[in-house]
C-alpha atoms as one frame of an Amber mdcrd trajectory, in Angstrom:
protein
   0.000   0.000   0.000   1.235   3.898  -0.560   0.433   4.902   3.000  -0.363
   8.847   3.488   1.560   9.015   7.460   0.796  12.589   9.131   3.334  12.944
  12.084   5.864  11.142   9.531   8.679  12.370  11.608   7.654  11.830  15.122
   8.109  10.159  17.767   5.286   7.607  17.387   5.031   8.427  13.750   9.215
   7.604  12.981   8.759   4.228  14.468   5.522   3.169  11.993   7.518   4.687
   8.834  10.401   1.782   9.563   7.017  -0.748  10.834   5.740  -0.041   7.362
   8.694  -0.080   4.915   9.715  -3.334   6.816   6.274  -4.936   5.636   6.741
  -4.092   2.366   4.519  -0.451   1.900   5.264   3.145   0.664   5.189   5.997
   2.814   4.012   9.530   1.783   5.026  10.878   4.847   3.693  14.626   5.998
   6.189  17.386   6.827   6.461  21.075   8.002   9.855  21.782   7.425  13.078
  21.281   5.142  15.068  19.391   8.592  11.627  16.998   8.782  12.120  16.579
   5.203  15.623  15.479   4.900  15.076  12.715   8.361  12.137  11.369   6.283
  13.953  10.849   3.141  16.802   9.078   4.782  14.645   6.676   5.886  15.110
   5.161   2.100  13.731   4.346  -1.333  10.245   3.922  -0.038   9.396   7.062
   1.659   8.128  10.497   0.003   8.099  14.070   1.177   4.545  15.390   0.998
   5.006  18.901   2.514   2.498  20.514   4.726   0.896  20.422   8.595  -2.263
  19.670  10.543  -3.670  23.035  10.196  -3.477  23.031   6.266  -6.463  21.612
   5.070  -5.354  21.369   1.713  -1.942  19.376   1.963  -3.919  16.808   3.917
  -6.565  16.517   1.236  -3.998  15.766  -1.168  -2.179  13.544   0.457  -4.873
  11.551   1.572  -6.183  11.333  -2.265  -3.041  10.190  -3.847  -2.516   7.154
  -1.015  -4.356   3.566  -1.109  -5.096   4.566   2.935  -4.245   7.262   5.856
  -2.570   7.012   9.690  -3.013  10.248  11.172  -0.819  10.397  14.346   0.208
  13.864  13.796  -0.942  16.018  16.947   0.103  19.608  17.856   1.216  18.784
  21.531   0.477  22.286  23.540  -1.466  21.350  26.509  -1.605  25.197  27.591
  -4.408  25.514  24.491  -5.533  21.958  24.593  -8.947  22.756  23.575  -8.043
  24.420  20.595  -5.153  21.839  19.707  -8.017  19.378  19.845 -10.222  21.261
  17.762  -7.236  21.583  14.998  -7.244  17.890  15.185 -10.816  17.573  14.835
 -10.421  19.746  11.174  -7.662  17.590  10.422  -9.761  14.346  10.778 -12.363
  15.709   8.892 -10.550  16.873   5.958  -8.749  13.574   5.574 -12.459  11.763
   5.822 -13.153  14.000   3.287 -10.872  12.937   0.736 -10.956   9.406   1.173
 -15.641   9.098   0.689 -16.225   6.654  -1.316 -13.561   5.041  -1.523 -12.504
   1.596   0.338  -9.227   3.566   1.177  -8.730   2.973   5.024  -8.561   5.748
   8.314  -6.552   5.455  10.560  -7.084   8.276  13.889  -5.077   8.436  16.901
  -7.490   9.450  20.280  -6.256   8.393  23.494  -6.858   5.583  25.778  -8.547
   7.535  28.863 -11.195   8.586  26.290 -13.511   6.182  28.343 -14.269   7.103
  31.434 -14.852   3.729  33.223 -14.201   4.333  36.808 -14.080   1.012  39.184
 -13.062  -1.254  35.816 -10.517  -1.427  33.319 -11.600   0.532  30.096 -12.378
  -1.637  26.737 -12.552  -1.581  23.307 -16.265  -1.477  23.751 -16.501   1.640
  25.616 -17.288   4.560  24.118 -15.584   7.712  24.039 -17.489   9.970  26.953
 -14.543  11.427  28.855 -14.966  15.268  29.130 -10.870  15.515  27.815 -11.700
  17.418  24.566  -9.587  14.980  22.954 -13.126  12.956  22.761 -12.969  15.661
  19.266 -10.763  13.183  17.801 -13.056  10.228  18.458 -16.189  12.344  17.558
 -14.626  13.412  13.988 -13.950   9.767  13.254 -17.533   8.649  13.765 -18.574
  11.821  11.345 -16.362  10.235   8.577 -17.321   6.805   9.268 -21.210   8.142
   8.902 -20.356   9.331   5.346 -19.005   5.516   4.820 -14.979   6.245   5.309
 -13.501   3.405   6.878 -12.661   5.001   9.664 -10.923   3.212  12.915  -9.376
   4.580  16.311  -6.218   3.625  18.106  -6.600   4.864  21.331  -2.579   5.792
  22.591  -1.695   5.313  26.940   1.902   6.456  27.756   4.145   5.488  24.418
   7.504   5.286  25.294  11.098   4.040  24.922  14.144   4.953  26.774  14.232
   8.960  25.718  10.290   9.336  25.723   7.592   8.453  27.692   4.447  10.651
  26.270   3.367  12.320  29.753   5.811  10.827  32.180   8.326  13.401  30.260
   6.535  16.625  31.224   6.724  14.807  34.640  10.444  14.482  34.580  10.812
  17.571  33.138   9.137  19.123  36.512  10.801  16.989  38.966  13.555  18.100
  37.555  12.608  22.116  37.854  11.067  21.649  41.129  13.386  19.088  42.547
  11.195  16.401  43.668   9.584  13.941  41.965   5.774  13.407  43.092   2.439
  12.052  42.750  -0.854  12.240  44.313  -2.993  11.188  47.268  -1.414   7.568
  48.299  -0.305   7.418  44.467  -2.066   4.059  43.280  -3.946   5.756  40.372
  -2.507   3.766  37.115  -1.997   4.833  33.946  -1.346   2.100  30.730   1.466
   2.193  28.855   3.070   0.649  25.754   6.378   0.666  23.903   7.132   2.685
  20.969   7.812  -0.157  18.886   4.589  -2.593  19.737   2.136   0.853  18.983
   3.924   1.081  15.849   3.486  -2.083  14.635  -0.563  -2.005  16.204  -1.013
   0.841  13.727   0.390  -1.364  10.653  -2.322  -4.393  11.729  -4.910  -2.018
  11.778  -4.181  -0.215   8.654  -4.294  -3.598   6.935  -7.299  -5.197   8.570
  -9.034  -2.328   7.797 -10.747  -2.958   4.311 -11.685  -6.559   5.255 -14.976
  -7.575   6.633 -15.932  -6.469  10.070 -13.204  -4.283  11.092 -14.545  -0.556
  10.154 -15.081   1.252  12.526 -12.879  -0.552  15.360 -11.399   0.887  18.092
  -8.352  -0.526  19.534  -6.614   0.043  22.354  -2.750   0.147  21.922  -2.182
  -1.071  25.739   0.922  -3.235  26.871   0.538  -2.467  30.835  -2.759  -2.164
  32.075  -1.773   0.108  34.629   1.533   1.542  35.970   0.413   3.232  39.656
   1.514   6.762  39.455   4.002   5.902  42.655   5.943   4.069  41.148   6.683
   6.188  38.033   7.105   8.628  40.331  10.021   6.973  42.237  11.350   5.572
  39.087  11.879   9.321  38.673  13.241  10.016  41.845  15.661   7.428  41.703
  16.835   8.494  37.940  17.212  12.362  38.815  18.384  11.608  42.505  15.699
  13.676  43.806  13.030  12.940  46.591   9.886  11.408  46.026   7.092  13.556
  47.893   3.029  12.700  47.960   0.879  15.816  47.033  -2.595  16.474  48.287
  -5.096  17.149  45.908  -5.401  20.470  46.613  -1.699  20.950  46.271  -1.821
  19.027  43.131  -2.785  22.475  41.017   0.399  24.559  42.344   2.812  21.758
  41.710   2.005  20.007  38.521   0.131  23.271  36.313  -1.614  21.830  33.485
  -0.238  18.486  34.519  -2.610  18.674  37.651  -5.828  17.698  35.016  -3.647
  13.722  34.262  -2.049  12.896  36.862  -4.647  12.162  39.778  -6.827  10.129
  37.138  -7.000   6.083  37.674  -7.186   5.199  33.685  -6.043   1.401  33.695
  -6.952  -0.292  30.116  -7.280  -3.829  28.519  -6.405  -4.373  25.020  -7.753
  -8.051  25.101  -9.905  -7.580  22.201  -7.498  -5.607  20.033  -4.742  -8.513
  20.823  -7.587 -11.197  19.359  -8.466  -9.051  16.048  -5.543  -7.771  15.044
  -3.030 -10.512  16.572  -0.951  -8.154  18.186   1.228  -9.078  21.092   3.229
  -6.603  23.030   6.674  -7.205  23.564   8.560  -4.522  24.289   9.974  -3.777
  27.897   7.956  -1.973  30.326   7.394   1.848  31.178   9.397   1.415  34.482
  12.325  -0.830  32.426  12.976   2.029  30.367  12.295   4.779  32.797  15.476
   3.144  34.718  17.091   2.347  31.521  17.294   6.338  30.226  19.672   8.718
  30.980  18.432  11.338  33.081  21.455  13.586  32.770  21.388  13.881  28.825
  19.718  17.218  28.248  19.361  17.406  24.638  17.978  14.305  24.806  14.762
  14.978  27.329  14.278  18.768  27.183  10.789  19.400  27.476   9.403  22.939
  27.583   6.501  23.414  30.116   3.501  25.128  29.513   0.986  26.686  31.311
């Protein structure tokens, strides 16, 4: 297949380029600038430079029209204006739906994994999206597109991460490293899932290619190694990495301390992806969140800067 990748040059998005040349696709891979243009075309022979961004309508419209199907992973991550971000995305969705009606050509949408608001349980497949985090925008845009018969599906992301990154957890390290502690909050047993870099990469190929047979429009799947890491232990993983202390904020200290962090990181998420390992046969391999959070190096700054915002 000539696959149309947004986020080509990502973190997420990096690791499906390789998952997809290795299985024997093309990659039209989206860009914003000339650096993101020269990483893609090393990748080799099978990749192409399709210039543009989330918030130009146009360049996904095109790109979308000249591939055989679409995985959008691309995602403007400012959580200071995470409404609007999640609005962007919505357009984004809707424009790639747009080229791809009536066609058979496949959808592919990123949303995230605490979409569901199941409290008590472990969130499924099955659940649908009815968490007030406007990302629910990217989940809602899907099902628009799916209405007008795209075959849309969802992968629904927890913490991605490898031994640099670890989606949230790196704003989180980023702070403890400001503030000089590393902390959580309450008693710290809220969990979040997680997944390696390389095993969401390779969920993303399965359901790109599932997607035009029988039955599987429409599916969600959750990309979900770990159920749940508790939000103690990531935070002394932390601790013990930057060689700070490991405190326990209240809730109502939680605000002061974490900023825009404060709206994650007292929510109990936990996840199965049962179902998606039966459909898609996907099994997770990869080490652990708390494997690679001991396995980075803390003291590499150009490696984990992360700016913090709001």
């Amino acid at each position: 297949m000539r696959v149309f990748l947004t986020g080509a040059t990502g973190f997420i998005g990096s690791a499906i380029v390789r998952e997809l040349i290795e299985a024997g696709h093309q990659v039209l891979g989206l860009v914003r600038s000339d650096a993101g243009a020269k990483s893609l075309i090393a990748a080799g022979a099978k990749v192409k430079v399709h210039r543009g961004d989330v918030e130009d309508l146009e360049s996904l419209r095109s790109g979308a029209a000249a591939s055989d199907g679409v995985i959008h992973t691309a995602f403007i991550h400012d959580f200071s204006r995470f409404n609007e971000v999640c609005e962007i995305d919505r357009r984004a969705i809707e424009a790639l739906g747009a080229a791809l009606v009536g066609s058979d050509r496949p959808l592919i949408v990123t949303s995230g994994s605490a979409i569901a608001s199941t409290p008590g349980r472990l969130t499924t497949e099955e659940d649908q999206p009815n968490s007030p985090i406007p990302r629910i925008a990217s989940e809602q845009a899907g099902a628009a597109v799916a209405a007008k018969g795209v075959r849309a599906s969802v992968v629904r992301l927890p913490q991605v991460h490898d031994p640099v990154k670890q989606g949230l957890v790196t704003y989180l390290i980023a702070l403890a490293r400001e503030k000089g502690v590393s902390a959580y909050v309450g008693d710290g047993l809220n969990r979040w899932p997680a997944v390696h870099r390389f095993d969401c990469a390779r969920l993303y190929r399965l359901a790109l290619e599932k997607a035009s047979e029988e039955g599987f429009a429409g599916a969600r799947y959750n990309a979900v190694a770990e159920q749940g890491v508790p939000l103690r232990e990531i935070a002394e993983a932390i601790g013990r990495g930057l060689n700070v202390p490991v405190v326990s904020k209240s809730p109502a200290e939680a605000g002061e301390h974490f900023g825009w962090l404060a709206h994650f990181v007292g929510h109990d998420v936990p996840a199965s992806s049962a179902l998606t390992q039966q459909r898609l046969g996907w099994l997770p391999t990869g080490p652990g969140l708390i494997a690679d959070l001991n396995a980075m190096n803390y003291f590499e700054p150009a490696a984990h800067a992360v700016a913090l915002r709001g």
